[in-house]
C-alpha positions as a LaTeX table, in Angstrom:
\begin{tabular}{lrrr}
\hline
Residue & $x$ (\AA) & $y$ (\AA) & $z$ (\AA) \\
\hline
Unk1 & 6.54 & 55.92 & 59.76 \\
Unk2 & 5.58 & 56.16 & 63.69 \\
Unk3 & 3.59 & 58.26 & 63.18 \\
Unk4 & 1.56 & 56.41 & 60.62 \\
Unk5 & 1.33 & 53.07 & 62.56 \\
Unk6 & 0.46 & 54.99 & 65.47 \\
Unk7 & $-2.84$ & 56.18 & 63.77 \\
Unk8 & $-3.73$ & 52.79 & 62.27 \\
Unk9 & $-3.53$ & 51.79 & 65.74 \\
Unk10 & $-6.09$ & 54.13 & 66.98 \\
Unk11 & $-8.24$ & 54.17 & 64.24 \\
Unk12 & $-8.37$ & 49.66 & 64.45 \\
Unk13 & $-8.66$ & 50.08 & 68.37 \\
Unk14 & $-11.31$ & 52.38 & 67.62 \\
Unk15 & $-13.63$ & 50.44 & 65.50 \\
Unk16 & $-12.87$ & 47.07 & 67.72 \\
Unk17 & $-13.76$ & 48.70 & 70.79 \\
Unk18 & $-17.06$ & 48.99 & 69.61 \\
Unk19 & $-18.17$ & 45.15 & 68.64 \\
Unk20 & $-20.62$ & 43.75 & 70.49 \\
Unk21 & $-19.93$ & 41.13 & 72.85 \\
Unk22 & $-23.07$ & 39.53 & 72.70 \\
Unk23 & $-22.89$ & 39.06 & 69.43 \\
Unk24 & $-19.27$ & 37.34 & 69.06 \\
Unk25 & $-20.84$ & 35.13 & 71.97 \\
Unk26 & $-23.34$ & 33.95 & 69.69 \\
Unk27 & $-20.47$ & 33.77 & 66.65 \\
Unk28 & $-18.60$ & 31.69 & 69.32 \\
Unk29 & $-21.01$ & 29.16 & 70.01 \\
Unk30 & $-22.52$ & 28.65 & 66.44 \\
Unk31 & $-18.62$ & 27.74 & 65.25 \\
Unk32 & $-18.07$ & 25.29 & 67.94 \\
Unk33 & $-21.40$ & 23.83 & 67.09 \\
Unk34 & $-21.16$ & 23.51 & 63.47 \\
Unk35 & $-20.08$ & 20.24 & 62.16 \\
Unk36 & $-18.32$ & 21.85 & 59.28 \\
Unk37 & $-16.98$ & 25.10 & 58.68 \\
Unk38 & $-17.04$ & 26.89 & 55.26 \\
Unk39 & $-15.87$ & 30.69 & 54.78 \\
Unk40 & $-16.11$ & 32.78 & 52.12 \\
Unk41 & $-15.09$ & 36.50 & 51.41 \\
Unk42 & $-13.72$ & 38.67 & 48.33 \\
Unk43 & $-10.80$ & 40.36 & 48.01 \\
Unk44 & $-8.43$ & 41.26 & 51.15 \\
Unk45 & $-11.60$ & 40.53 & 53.58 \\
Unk46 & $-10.95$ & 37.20 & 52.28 \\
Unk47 & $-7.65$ & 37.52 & 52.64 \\
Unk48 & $-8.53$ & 38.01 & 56.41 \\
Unk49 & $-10.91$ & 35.15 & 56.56 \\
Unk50 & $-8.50$ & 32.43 & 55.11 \\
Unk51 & $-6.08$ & 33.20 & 57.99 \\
Unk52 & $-9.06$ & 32.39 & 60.62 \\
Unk53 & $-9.77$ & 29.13 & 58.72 \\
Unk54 & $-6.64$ & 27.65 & 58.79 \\
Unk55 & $-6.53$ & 28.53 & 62.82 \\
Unk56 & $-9.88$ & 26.25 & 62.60 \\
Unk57 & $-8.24$ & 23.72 & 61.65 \\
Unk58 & $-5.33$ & 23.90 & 64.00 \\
Unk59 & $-8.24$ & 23.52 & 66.10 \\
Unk60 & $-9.29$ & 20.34 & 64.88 \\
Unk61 & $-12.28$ & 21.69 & 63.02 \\
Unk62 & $-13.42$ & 20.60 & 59.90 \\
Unk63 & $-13.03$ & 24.28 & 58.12 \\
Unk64 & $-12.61$ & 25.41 & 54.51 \\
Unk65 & $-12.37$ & 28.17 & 52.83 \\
Unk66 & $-14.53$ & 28.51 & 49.49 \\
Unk67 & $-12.14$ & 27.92 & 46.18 \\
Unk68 & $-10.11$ & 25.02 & 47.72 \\
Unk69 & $-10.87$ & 21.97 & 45.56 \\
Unk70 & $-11.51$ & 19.75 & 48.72 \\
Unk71 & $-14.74$ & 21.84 & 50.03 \\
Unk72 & $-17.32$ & 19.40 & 50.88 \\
Unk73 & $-21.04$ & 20.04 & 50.68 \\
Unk74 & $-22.41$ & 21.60 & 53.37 \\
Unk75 & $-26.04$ & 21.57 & 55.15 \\
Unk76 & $-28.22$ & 21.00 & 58.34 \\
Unk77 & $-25.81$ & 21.34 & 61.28 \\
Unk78 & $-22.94$ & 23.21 & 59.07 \\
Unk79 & $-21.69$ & 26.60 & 59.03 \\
Unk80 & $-21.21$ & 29.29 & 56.30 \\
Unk81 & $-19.20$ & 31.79 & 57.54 \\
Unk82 & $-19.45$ & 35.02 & 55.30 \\
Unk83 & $-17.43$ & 38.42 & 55.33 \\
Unk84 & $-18.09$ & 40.72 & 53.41 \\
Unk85 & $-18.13$ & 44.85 & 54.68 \\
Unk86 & $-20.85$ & 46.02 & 52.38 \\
Unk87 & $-23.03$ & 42.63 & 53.15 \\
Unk88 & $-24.03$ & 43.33 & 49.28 \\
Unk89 & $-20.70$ & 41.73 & 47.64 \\
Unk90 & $-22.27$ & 39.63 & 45.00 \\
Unk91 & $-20.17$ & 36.48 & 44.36 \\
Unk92 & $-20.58$ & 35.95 & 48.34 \\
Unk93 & $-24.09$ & 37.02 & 48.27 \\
Unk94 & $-24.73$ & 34.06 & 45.71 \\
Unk95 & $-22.80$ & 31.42 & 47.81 \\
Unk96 & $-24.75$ & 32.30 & 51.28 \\
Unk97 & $-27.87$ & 32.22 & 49.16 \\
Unk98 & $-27.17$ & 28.45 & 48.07 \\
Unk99 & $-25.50$ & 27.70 & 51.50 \\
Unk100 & $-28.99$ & 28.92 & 52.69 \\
Unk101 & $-31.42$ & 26.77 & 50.55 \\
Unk102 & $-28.98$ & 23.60 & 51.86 \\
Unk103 & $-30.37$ & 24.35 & 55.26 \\
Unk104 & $-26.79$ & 25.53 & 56.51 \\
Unk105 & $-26.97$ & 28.37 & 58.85 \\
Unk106 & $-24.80$ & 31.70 & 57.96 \\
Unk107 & $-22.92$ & 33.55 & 60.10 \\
Unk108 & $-21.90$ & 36.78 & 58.97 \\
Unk109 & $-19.21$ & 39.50 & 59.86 \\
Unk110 & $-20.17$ & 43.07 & 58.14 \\
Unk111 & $-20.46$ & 46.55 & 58.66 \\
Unk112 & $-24.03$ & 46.51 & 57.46 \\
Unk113 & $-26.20$ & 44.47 & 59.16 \\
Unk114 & $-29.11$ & 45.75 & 57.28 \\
Unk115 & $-27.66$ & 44.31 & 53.90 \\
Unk116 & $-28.72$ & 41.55 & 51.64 \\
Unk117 & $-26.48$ & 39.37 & 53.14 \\
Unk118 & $-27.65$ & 40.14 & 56.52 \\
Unk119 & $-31.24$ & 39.60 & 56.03 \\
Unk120 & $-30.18$ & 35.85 & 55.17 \\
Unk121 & $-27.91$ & 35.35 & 57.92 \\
Unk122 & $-28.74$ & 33.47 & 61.34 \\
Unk123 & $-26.19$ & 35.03 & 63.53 \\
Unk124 & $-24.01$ & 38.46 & 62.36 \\
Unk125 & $-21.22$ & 40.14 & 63.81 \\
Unk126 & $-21.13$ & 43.45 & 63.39 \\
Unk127 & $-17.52$ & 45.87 & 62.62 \\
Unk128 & $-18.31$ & 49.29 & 61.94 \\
Unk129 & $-15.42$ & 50.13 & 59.41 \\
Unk130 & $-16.39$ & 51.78 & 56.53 \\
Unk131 & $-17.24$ & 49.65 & 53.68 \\
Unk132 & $-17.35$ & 50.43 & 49.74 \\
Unk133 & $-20.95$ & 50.90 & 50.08 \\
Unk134 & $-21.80$ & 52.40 & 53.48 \\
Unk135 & $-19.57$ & 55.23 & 55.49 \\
Unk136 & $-19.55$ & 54.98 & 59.32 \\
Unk137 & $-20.85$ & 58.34 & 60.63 \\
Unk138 & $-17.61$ & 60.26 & 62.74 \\
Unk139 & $-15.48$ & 57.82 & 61.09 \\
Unk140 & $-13.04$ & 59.18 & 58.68 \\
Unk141 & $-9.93$ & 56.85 & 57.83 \\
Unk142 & $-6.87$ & 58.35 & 56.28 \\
Unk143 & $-5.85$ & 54.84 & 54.82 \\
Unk144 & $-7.00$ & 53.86 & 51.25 \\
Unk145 & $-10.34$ & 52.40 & 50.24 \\
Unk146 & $-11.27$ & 49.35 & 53.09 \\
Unk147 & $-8.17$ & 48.72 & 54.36 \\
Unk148 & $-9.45$ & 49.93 & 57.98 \\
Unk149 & $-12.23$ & 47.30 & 57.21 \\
Unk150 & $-9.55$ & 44.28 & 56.65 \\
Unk151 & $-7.45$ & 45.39 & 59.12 \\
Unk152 & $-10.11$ & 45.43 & 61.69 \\
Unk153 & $-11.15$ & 41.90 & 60.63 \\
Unk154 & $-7.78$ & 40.55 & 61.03 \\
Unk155 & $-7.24$ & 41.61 & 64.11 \\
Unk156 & $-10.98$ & 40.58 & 65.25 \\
Unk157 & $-10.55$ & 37.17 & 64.02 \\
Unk158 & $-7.14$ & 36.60 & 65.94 \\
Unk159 & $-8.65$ & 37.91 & 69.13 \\
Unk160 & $-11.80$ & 35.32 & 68.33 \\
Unk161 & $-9.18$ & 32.61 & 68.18 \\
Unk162 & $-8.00$ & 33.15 & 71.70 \\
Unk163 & $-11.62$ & 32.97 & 72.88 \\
Unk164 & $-11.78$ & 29.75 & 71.38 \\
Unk165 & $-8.30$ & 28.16 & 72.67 \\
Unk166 & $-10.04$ & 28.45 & 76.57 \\
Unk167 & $-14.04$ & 27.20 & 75.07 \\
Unk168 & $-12.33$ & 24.40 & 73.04 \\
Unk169 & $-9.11$ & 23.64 & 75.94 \\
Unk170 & $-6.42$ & 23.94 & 72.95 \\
Unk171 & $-3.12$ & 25.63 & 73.26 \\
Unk172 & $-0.16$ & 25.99 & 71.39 \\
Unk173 & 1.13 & 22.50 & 71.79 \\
Unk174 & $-2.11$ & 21.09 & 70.17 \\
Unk175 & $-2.51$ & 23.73 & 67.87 \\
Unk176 & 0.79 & 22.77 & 66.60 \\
Unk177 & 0.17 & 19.06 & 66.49 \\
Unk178 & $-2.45$ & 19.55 & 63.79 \\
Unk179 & $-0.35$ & 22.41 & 61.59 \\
Unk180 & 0.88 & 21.09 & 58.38 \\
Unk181 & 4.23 & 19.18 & 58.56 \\
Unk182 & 4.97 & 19.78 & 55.07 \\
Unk183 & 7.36 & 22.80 & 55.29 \\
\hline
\end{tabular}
């Protein structure tokens, strides 16, 4: 069992070391200057993404994540924030095209920039795990399917969160003030 968790270690260390600052700048500022916040992703990338959201709203953000029957409208001056590995997925391909034509801008985190998805989007992130639909060349996982992908994204959107505490001047006391009472 060491042994395993060592090399999902390495191989998530591996594909985080290479993300481009300059473009999880840009991711940065576009989510502290959206008005509203609305994510969508598939599967255990969504998974992923749903974690991040609710941290948005610990940080007093208006955030949702796509399928929760209070998700407002969104346009000019609101987000769409999109994961998706292959940047092809279609159910999330069809929302970011309607987020799109509502004048919303789209941020995207993929490993294929070059994608569908990507040509739409305003700002993109880019995490060079292999996807269903494009291998990462000298990248070979030994885990299952994409599960370096949504490990990766995890991880990546946790590390995005402490970037935000110092921008936005939260910390754990106010972070807490705004999680759910209801437990």
């Amino acid at each position: 069992m060491k042994e395993n968790i060592k090399i999902i270690l390495e191989e998530i260390g591996g594909v985080l070391s290479g993300v481009d600052d300059a473009q999880v700048n840009e991711l940065a500022r576009t989510i502290i200057g959206s008005k509203k916040i609305v994510a969508v992703g598939a599967g255990r990338v969504g998974l992923a993404l749903k974690g991040f959201t609710m941290r948005l709203g610990h940080f007093g953000r208006e955030a949702y994540m796509l399928g929760d029957t209070t998700v407002p409208h969104i346009g000019d001056g609101d987000l769409l924030l999109a994961c998706s590995g292959s940047g092809e997925t279609q159910t999330v391909y069809d929302i970011v095209e309607i987020a799109k034509r509502n004048k919303a801008k789209i941020a995207l985190v993929t490993g294929n920039p070059d994608s569908r998805m990507g040509k739409l989007a305003d700002v993109i992130v880019e995490i060079k795990a292999p996807s269903k639909t494009k291998k990462v060349e000298g990248l070979v996982s030994v885990q299952p399917m994409t599960t370096l992908n949504e490990q990766c994204l995890g991880i990546f959107f946790d590390a995005l969160v402490l970037r935000l505490m110092v921008e936005l001047n939260e910390n754990h006391d106010t972070m807490w003030a705004r999680h759910s009472n209801l437990e």
